[in-house]
Z-matrix of the N, CA and C atoms (Angstrom, degrees):
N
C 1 1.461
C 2 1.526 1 108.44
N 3 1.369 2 129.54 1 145.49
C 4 1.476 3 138.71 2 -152.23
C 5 1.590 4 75.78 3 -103.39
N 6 1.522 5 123.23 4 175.02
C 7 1.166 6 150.69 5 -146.59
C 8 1.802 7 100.67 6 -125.17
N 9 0.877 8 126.38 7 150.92
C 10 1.382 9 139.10 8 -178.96
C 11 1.189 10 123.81 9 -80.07
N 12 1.423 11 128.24 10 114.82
C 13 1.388 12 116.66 11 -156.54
C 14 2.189 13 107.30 12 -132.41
N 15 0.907 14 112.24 13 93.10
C 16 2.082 15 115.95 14 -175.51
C 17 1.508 16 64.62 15 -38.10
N 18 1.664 17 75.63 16 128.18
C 19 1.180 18 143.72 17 137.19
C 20 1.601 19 124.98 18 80.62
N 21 1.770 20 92.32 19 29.10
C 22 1.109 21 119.29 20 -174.55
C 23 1.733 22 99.78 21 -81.74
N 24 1.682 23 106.74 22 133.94
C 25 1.563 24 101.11 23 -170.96
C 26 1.745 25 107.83 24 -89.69
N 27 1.664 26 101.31 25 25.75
C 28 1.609 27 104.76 26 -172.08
C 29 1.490 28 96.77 27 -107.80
N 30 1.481 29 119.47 28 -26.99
C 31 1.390 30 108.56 29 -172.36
C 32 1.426 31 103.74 30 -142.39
N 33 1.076 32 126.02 31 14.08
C 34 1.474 33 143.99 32 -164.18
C 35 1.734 34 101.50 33 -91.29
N 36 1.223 35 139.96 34 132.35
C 37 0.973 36 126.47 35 178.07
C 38 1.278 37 128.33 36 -116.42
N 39 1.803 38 103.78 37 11.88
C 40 1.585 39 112.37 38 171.57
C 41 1.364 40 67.37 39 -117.00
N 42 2.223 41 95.02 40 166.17
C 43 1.091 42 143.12 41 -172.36
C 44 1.648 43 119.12 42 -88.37
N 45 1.160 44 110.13 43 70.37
C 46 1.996 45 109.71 44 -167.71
C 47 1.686 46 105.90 45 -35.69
N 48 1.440 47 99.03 46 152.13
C 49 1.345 48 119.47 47 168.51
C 50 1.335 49 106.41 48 -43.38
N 51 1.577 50 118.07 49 172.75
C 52 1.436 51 114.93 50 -168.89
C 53 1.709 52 87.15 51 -94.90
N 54 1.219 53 140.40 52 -33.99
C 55 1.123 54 123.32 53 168.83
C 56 1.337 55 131.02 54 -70.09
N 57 1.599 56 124.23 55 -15.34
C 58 1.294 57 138.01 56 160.91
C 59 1.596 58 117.20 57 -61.40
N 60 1.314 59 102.21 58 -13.92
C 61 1.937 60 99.00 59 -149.94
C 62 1.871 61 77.19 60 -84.69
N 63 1.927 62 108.09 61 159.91
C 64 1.299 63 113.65 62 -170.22
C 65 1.392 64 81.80 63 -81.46
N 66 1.712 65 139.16 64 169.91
C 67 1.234 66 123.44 65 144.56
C 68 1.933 67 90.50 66 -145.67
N 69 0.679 68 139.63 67 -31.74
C 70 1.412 69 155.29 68 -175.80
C 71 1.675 70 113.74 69 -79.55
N 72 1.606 71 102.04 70 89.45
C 73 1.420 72 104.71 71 147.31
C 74 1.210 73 125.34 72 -41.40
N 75 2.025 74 111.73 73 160.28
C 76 1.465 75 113.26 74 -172.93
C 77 1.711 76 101.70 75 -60.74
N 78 0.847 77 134.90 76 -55.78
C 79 1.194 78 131.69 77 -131.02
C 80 1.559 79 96.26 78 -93.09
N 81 1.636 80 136.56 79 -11.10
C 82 0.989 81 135.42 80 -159.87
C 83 1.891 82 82.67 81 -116.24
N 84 1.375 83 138.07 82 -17.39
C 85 1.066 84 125.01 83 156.82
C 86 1.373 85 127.58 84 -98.68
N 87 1.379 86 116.03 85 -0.39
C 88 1.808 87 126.06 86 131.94
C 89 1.148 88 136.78 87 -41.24
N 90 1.051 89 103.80 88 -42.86
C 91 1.987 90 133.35 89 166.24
C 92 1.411 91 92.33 90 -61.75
N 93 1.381 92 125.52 91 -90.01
C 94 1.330 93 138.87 92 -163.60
C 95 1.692 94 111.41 93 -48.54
N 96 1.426 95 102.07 94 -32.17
C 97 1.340 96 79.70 95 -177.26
C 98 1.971 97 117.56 96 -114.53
N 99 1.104 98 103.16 97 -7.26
C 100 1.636 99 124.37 98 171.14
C 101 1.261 100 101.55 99 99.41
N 102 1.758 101 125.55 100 14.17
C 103 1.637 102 114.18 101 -168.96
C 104 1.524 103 91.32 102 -119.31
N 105 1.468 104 88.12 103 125.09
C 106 2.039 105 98.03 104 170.52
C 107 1.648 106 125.83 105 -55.05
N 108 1.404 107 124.66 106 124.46
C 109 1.197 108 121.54 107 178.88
C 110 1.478 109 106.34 108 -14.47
N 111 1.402 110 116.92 109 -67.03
C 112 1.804 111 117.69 110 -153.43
C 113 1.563 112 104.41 111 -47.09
N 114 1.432 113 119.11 112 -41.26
C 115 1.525 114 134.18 113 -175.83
C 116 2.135 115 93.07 114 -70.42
N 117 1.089 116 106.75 115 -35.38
C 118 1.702 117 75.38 116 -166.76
C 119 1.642 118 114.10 117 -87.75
N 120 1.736 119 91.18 118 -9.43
C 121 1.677 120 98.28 119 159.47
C 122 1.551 121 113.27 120 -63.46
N 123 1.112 122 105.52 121 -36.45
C 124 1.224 123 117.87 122 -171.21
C 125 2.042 124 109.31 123 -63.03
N 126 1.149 125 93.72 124 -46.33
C 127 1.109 126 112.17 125 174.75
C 128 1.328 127 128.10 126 -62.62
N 129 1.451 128 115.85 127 -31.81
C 130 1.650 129 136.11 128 155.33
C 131 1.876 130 107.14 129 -71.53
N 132 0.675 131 126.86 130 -58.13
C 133 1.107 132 123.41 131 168.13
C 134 1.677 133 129.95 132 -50.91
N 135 0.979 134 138.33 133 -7.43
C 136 1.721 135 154.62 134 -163.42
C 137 1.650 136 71.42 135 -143.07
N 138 1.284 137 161.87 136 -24.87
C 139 1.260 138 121.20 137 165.54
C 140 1.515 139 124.97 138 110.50
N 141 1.559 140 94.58 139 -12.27
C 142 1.459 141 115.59 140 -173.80
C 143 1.935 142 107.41 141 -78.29
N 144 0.973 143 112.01 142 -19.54
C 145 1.562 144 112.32 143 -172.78
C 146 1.908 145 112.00 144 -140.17
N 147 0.895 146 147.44 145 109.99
C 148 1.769 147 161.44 146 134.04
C 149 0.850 148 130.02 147 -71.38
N 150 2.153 149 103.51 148 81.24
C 151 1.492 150 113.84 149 167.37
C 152 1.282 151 133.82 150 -62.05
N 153 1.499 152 152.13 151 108.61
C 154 1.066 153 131.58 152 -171.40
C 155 1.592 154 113.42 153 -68.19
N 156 1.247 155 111.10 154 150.48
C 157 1.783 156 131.24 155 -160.12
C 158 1.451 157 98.36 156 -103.84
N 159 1.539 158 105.00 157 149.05
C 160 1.310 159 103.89 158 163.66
C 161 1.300 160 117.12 159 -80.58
N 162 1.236 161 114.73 160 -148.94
C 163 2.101 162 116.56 161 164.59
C 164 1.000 163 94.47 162 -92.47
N 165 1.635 164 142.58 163 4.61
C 166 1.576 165 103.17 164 157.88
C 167 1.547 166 108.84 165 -117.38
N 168 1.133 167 93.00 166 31.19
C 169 1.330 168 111.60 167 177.68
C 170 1.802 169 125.40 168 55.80
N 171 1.152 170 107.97 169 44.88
C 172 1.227 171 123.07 170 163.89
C 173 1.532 172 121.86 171 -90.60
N 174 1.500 173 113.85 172 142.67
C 175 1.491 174 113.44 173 -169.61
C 176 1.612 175 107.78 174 -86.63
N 177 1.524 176 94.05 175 139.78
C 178 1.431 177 106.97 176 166.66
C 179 1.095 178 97.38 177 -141.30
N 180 1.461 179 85.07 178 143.36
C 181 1.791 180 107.80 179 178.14
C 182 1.387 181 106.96 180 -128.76
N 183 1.922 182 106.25 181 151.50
C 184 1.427 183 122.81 182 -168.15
C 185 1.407 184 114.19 183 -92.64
N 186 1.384 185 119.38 184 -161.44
C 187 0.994 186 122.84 185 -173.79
C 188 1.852 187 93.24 186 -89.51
N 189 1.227 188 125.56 187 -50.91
C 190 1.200 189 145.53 188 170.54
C 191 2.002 190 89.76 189 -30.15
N 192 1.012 191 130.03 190 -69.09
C 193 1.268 192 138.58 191 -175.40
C 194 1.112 193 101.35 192 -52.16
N 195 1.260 194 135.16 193 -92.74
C 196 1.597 195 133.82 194 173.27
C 197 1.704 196 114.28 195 -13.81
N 198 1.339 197 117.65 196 -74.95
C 199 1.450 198 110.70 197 149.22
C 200 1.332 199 120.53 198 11.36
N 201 1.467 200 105.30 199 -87.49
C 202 1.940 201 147.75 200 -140.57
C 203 1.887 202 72.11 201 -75.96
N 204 1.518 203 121.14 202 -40.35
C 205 1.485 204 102.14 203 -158.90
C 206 1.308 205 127.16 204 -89.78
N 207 1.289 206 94.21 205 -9.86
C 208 1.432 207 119.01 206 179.03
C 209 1.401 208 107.28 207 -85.49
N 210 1.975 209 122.25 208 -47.18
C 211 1.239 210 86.06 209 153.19
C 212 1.771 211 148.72 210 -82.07
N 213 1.141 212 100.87 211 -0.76
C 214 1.547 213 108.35 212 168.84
C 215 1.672 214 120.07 213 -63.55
N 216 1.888 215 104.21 214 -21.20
C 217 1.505 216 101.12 215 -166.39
C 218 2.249 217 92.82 216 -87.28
N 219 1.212 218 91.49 217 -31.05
C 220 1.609 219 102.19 218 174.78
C 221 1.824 220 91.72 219 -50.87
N 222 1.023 221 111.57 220 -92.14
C 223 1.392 222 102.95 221 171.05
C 224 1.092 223 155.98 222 7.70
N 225 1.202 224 100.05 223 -65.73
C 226 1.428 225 112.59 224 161.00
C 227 1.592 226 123.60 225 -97.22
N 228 1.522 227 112.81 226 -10.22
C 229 1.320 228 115.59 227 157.68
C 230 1.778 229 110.28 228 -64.87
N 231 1.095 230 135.28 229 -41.22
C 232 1.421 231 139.69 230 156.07
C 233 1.779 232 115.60 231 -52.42
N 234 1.073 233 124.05 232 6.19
C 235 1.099 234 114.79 233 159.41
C 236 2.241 235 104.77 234 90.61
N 237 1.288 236 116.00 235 3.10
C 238 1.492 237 106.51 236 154.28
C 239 0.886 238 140.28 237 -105.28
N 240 1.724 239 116.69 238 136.97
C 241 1.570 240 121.86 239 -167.34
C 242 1.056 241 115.02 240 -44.38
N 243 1.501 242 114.96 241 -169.69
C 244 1.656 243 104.17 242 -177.08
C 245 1.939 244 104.63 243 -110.14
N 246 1.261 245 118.80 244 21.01
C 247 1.599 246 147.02 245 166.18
C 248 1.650 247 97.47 246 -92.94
N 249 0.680 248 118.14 247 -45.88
C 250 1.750 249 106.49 248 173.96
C 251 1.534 250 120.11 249 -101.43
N 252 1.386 251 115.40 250 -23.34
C 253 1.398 252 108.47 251 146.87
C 254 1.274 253 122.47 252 -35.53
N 255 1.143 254 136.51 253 -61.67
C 256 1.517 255 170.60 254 -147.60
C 257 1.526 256 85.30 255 -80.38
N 258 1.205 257 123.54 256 -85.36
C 259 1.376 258 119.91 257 -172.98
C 260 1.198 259 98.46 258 -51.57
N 261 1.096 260 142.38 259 -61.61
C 262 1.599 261 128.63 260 -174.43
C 263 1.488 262 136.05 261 -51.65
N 264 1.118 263 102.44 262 -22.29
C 265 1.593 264 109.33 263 156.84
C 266 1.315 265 124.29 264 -87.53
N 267 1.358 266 113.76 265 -38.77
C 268 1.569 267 103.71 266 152.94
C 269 1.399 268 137.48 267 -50.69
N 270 1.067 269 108.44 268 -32.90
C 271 1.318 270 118.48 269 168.74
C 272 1.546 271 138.40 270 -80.07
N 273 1.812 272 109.33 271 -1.66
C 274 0.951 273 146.99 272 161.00
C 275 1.347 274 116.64 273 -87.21
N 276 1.329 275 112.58 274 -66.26
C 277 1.740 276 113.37 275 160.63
C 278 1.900 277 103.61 276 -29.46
N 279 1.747 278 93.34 277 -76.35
C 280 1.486 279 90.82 278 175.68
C 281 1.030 280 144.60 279 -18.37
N 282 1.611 281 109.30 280 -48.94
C 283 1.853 282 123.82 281 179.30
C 284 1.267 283 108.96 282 -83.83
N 285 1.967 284 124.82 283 -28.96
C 286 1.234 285 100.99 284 178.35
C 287 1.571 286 108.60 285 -74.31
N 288 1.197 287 142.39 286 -46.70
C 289 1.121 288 143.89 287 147.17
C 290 1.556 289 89.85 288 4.26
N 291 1.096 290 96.85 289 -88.20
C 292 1.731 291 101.55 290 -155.15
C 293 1.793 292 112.55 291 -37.91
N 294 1.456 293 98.46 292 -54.77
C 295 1.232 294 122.59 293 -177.55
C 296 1.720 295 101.60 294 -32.30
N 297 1.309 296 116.20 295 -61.77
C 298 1.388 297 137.97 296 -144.83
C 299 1.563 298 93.49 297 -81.74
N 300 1.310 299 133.38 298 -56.95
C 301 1.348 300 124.89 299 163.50
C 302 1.439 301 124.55 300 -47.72
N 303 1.581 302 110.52 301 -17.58
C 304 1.467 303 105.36 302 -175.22
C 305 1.663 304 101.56 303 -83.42
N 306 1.064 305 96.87 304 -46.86
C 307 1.698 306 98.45 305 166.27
C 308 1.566 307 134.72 306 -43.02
N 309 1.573 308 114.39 307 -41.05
C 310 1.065 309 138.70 308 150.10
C 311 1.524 310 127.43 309 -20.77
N 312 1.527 311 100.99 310 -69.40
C 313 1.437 312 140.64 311 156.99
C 314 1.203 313 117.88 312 -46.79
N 315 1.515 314 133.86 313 -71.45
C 316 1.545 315 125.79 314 150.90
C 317 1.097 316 117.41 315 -33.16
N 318 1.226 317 147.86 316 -62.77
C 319 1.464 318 150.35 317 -172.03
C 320 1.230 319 100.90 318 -53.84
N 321 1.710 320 116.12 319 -56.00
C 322 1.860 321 102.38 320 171.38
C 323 1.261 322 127.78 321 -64.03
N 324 1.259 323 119.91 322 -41.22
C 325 1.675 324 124.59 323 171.21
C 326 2.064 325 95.28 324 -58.12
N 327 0.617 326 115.35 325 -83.85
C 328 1.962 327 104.18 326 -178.61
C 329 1.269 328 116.57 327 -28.98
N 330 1.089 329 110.40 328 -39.24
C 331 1.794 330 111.43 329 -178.66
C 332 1.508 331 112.47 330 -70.49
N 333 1.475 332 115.67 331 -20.93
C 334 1.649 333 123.19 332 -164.27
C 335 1.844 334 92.30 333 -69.44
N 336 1.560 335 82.80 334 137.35
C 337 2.006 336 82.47 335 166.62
C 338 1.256 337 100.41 336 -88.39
N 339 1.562 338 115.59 337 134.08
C 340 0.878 339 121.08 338 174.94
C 341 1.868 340 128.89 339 -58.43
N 342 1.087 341 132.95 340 147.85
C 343 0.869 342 136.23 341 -154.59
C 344 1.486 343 145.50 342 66.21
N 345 1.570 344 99.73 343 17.62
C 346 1.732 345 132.14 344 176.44
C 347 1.352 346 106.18 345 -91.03
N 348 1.301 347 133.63 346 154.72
C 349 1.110 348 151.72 347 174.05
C 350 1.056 349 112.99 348 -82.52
């Protein structure tokens, strides 16, 4: 039995975004994105990309993925390995994260009536 993976629509029990959902075989997001299957294995493997699988465990990839690959091919068209790729999207995830709580935070500080503790 394969392992459990958010936001897999095989064992997942909320409904992914319409850009989250896998819908794109390898070879039809090879096309789409100009990178040969062997490279986007490659690309699952180093960690940089997570297609969700069906139950027979075939990869599909989202729109969210296509995205993610386009910027990785920017990437490495600029000359970074695929070890700092990796950090660089994490660290992007990271800041929007960040970003999005800071917003959060403004919205609560504005909402405070003034003169509350």
């Amino acid at each position: 039995m394969r392992p459990e993976k958010k936001g897999d629509p095989v064992t997942s029990s909320h409904v992914p975004l319409r850009s989250q959902r896998g819908v794109y075989g390898i070879s039809v997001t090879s096309e789409l994105t100009g990178i040969g299957p062997q490279t986007l294995r490659l690309y699952e493997r180093r960690g940089l990309i997570t297609p969700t699988r069906t139950g027979g465990g075939t990869r599909r990839y989202s729109e969210d993925d296509v995205a993610r690959l386009q910027k990785i091919t920017e990437l490495v068209a600029a000359g970074v390995n695929l070890i700092g790729i990796g950090q660089i999207l994490q660290l992007e995830a990271e800041n929007a994260i960040l970003a999005a709580r800071n917003a959060e935070l403004e919205l609560l500080v504005q909402s405070e009536v003034p003169g509350r503790a």
